[in-house]
Structures are given as structure tokens and as C-alpha cells.
N, C-alpha and C positions, 0 to 999 in steps of 0.2 A: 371260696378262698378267703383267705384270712391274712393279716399279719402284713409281709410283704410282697403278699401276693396277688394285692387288693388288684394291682395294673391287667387287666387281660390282655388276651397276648393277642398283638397288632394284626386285625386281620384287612386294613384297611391298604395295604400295599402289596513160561520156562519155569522155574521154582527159583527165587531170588533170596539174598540175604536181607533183614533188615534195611542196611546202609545201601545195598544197592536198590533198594525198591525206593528210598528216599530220593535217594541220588538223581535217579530217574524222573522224578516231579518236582526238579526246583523253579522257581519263579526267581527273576534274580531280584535282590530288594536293594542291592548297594542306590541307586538310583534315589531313594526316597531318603536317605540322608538323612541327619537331624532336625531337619524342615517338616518330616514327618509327623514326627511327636506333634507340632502343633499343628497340625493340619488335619490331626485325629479331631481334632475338639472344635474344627472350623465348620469342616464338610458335616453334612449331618444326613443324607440320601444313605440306604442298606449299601450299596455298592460301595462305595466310600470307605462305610465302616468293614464290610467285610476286607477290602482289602487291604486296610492301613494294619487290621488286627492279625490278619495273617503274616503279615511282613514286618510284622513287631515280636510275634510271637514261634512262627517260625513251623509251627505245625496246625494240621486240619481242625482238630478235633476242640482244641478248644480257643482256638480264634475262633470257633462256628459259634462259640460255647460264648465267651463275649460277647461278640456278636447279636447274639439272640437277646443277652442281657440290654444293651446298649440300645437296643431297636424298641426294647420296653420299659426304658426309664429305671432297670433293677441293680442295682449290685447286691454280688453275692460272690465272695471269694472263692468260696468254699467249692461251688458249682464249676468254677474252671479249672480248681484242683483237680476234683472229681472226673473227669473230661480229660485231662493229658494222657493216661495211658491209653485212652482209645486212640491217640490217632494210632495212623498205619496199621491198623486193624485191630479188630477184637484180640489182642494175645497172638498179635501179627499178622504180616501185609498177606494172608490168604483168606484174611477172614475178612469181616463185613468193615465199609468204610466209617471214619470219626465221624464225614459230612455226612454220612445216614445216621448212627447211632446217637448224637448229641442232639438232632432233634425232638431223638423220641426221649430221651433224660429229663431236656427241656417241660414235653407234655406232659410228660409223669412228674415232675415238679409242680406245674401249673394244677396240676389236676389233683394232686395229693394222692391218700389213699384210698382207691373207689370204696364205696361203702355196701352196693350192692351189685346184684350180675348185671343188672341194667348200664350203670354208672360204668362196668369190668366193659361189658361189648362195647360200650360207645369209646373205652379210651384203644379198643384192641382192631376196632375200624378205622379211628385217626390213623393210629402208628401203621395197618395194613396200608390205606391210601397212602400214603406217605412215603414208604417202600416202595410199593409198587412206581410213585411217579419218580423218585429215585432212579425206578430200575430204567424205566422209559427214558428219560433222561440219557443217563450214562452208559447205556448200553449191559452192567451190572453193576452190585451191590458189592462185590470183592474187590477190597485195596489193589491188587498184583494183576485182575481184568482192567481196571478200568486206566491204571500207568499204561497196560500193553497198546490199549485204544487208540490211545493218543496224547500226542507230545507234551503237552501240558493237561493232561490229563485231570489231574486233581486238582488240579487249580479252578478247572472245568467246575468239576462236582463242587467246589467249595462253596465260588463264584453265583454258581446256579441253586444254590439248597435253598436260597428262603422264598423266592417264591412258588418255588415247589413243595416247600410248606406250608405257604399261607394256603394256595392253592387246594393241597389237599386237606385243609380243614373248613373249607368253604363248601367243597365237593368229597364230600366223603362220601366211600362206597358200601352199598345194601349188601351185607352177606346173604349167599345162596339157605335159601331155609335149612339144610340138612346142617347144613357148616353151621349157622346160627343153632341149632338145637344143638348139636356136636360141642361147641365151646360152650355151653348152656350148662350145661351135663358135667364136663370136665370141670368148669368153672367150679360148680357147685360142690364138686367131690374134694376138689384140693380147699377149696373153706369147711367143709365140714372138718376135714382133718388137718384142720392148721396148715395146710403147704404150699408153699412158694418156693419154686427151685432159688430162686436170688436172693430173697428175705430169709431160706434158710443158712444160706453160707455164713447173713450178716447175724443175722439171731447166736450163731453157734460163736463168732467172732466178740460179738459186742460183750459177750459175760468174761470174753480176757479181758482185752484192748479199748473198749468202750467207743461206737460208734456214734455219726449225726444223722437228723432225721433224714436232713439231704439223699443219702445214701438209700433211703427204704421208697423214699417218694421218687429217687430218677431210674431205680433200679425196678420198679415194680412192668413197666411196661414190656422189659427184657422173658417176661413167664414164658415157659411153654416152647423154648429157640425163638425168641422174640416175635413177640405178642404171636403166638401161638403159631407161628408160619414154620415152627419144625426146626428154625435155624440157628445160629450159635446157641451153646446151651447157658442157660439163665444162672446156674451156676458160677459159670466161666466167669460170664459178665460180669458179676457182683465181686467176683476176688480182685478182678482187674482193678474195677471201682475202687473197690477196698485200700489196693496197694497202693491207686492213684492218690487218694485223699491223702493217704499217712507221710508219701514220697515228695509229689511234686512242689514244686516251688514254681512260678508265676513267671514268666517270661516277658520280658518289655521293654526291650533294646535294640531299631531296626539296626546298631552296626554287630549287634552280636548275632541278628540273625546273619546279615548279612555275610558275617564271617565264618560261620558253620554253611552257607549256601557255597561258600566259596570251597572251601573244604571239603564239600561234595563233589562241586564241580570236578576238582580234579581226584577226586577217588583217595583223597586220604580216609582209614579207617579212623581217625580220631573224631571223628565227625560229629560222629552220638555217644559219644563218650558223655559222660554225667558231669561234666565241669563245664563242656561247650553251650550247653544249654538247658535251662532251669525246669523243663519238662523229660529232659532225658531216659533220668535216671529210672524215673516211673514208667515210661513207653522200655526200657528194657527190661526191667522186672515181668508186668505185663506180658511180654514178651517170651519171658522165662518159664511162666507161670502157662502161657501157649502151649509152650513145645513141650511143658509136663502133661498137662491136661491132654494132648493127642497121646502120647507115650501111654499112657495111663486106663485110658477108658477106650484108643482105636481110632476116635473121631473127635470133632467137637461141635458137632448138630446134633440137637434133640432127634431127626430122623436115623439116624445111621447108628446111634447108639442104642436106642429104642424096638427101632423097628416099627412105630404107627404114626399115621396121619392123623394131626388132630381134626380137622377141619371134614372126618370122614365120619359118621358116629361109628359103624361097626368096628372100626379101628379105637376108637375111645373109649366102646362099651370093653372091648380087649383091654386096653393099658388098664383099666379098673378093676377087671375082673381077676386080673393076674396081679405076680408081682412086682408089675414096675415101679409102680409108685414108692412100694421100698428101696428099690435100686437107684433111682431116684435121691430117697433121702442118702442112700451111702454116698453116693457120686457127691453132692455137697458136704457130707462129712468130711470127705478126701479134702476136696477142696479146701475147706475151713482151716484145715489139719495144715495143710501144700501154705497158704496163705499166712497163717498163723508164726510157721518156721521161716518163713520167709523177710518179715519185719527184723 
């Protein structure tokens, strides 16, 4: 790690709409007042920060995203841009939660871009452990499960992500050898041919619109339905990404969170409207960018679109042998394409 990256990361401590899946996980923040502002800069314990940033900023995904920065001495604006359209899921509240996915952004930031298959396993074990203590945790990994769980459900996941991240980078887990030679393989096949489902979205993007490197280093962990576990597709992620960087604006006012919580509470639809709050407008894009990508390809898991297991070889020896890997590259063409008209 280089630059500003010198700091390593602290290891010493029913079918809903959008507004109603929000709705459904507010913490109230009126209480923390404009006492809070400076009480962010007093307290200095992860708990503290994580919740003065959530109730400043109003959603999961990148109060985690602060958060992670803050816990490591870094700023990086750019990082929390990147991060608003995740919350309330990958392209929506069905898909994977902000408090899962900005961690692994986080490690693929820290991590850069791996240089070899050695450097590829070790960062596709973090993000695996990681997930997995996620899932253990909150019972799942899906925005719309883990609201139904429980009352304050997200606040749960938000609350509880770091040290079930330090954690799983303390205790990362040994892949089963077949699995290990199976992402070996795969690995090796998509370097030989240049491919990265999420670096292709940005690659075909960047020769319009011109991208940061941010974008290549938090999206790389997303390969394969993120880090290889089959799950949203790495395409998806990267447009979301995408759309978050160009869209979002920075949120940091608890009486305006406070006043979209309020606006919840009683079920007005202005609630996530793009003027109520400065991450909005990019979590509805996202959003949009969701409910195309299902329309479009059926699904939005590398399993269900595909049809293989990565983590199986005779399933991986298949996606190679066949033509997925080209269907593959269309599916982020589309995307680039859906992304592109959407700015």
C-alpha cells in the first residue's frame, strides 16, 4: 500500500417498495440535536462513531463507509460518494445489505489491485469470512430479510459490522481444496482474457465519462456475485458504483436526517425524494438501474443467470468451456450501455 494508504486497517479492536423498506428501519435521530456535530469529534470509541455517522447521514451504506475511514485516520470523499447508492441494497432492498457490501469496497481499497492468484484468494477469503459472519450475525445478507427480523433491524447490522470485520480478518477461513483449485482456475482464465465482470462495466464507461481509481480498487472484490459466492452480479455493482460516484452528494446534517426519519415515520412518499437528502438521488438511480437489470437478464445473481457454481471445478471447468464468459462480457456491455444513458 502506498500513498494514502500507508494506515492498515485497525485490527486492534413480503416484497416492499423502496420508502417502505426504509421506513421500516428508522432509528429516530431528532434526540442527538445539534450537540451532536460536536460530540462526533469528542467520542472517539467505533460505537460512537458509527452511530453519530449514521444519524448524520441518514443511511447504512455509507455512514459504514465513514465510519471505516474514521476508525483508520483516512479521508477520502470520494469513498463515501461511492458507497450511497449501496445502501438499501445492491440496486434495492432485495438485494445484499450497504453493512455487508462497504466492508468489502473498504478491503478492496486497502488492498488495491491483487497482482497475483495468491494475492486474488487471500482477498476472496477475507470478503468470504466476512459474509459469512455477516450472515451469522443477522440472520441474512438481504436488506428486505434482515428489516423483517427485527424492529430495528438495520441498525442491528450497521451497529454490529466492524467487529465482525476486524474479526473476520483476524480469523479468516481455509477454502475446501476443490473450491480453492476451482477459483484457481477461474481466476486464472478470466486474467488471461482481460475479464472482470465490474472492471468491465468501468473500462467500457471510463473511455466516455472518465473514471477514479477508487472505483477499480473497491469494485474489484465484487468478481464472480461477489467474491466468487455466485451472488449479485459484479456487473450490477460497478454501475451502481458508477452512478453513485457521479450522483451523490455527502450528507451531514442530523436535523435533516432527522426530518426525512420524520417523514418516514409517517409514511409520506417525499421522503427519498432527491432534495430530502444528499445521498438520495444516487440510492434511486441505483435503484432504477436494479429493477432494469432484473427486467433484462431474469435475475441479478451470477447463479441464476449462469447456471454454475464457482466454488465447484466441474462447474467452472463448464463456464470455460462454454460460452459464458462471452455472455458475461454482453451482460456488462448492456450495463455500460443502461449506465451510460442514465447520467
Amino acid at each position: 500500500m502506498n500513498g494514502n494508504k500507508d494506515n492498515k486497517i485497525n485490527k486492534t479492536k413480503r416484497t416492499i417498495s423502496r420508502r417502505e423498506f426504509v421506513g421500516k428501519s428508522i432509528i429516530a435521530a431528532a434526540a442527538l440535536g445539534v450537540a451532536g456535530v460536536t460530540g462526533h469529534y469528542v467520542f472517539h470509541d467505533e460505537k460512537t462513531r458509527i452511530y453519530l455517522n449514521y444519524h448524520r447521514m441518514g443511511h447504512c451504506a455509507p455512514s459504514v463507509m465513514q465510519s471505516l475511514l474514521d476508525i483508520n485516520n483516512l479521508r477520502n470523499k470520494e469513498l463515501v460518494r461511492i458507497s450511497g447508492a449501496m445502501a438499501g441494497g445492491i440496486g434495492g432492498p432485495k438485494m445484499e445489505c450497504g453493512a455487508l457490501t462497504v466492508p468489502l469496497m473498504f478491503l478492496g481499497y486497502h488492498a488495491g489491485i491483487p497482482a497475483d492468484i495468491n494475492e486474488k484468494l487471500l482477498i476472496i477469503r477475507e470478503a468470504q469470512t466476512y459474509y459469512n459472519e455477516f450472515y451469522h450475525n443477522n440472520g441474512s445478507t438481504i436488506c428486505t430479510n434482515i428489516r423483517d427480523r427485527h424492529e430495528n433491524g438495520c441498525w442491528k447490522a450497521v451497529s454490529g459490522f466492524y467487529n465482525a470485520f476486524m474479526n473476520s480478518l483476524k480469523n479468516t477461513v481455509t477454502l475446501p481444496a476443490e473450491t480453492e483449485e476451482s477459483y484457481s482456475l477461474l481466476l486464472k482464465a478470466f486474467n488471461d482474457n482481460g475479464f472482470h465482470c465490474s472492471h468491465s462495466v468501468l473500462n467500457r464507461l471510463n473511455s466516455h465519462v472518465g473514471l477514479n481509481k477508487e472505483l477499480y480498487e473497491v469494485s474489484w472484490p465484487f468478481i464472480g456475485g461477489i467474491a466468487l459466492l455466485n451472488r449479485t452480479c459484479g456487473a450490477l455493482a460497478a454501475g451502481v458504483m458508477t452512478l453513485s460516484s457521479s450522483e451523490a452528494k455527502i450528507e451531514n446534517s442530523y436535523l435533516r436526517v432527522a426530518r426525512m426519519n420524520k417523514m418516514l415515520k409517517e409514511n409520506d412518499d417525499r421522503a427519498l425524494n432527491d432534495e430530502i437528502n444528499e445521498f438520495n438521488r444516487a440510492i434511486n438511480s441505483g435503484t432504477e438501474l436494479g429493477t432494469w437489470f432484473r427486467k433484462e437478464f431474469g435475475s441479478t445473481t451470477c447463479l441464476e443467470i449462469c447456471g454454475y457454481n464457482f466454488s465447484q471445478k466441474r462447474d467452472v471447468c463448464n463456464y470455460l468451456s462454454g460460452n459464458s464468459m462471452s455472455r458475461c462480457t454482453l451482460i456488462t456491455e448492456k450495463v455500460s450501455d443502461k449506465v451510460e444513458s442514465m447520467f
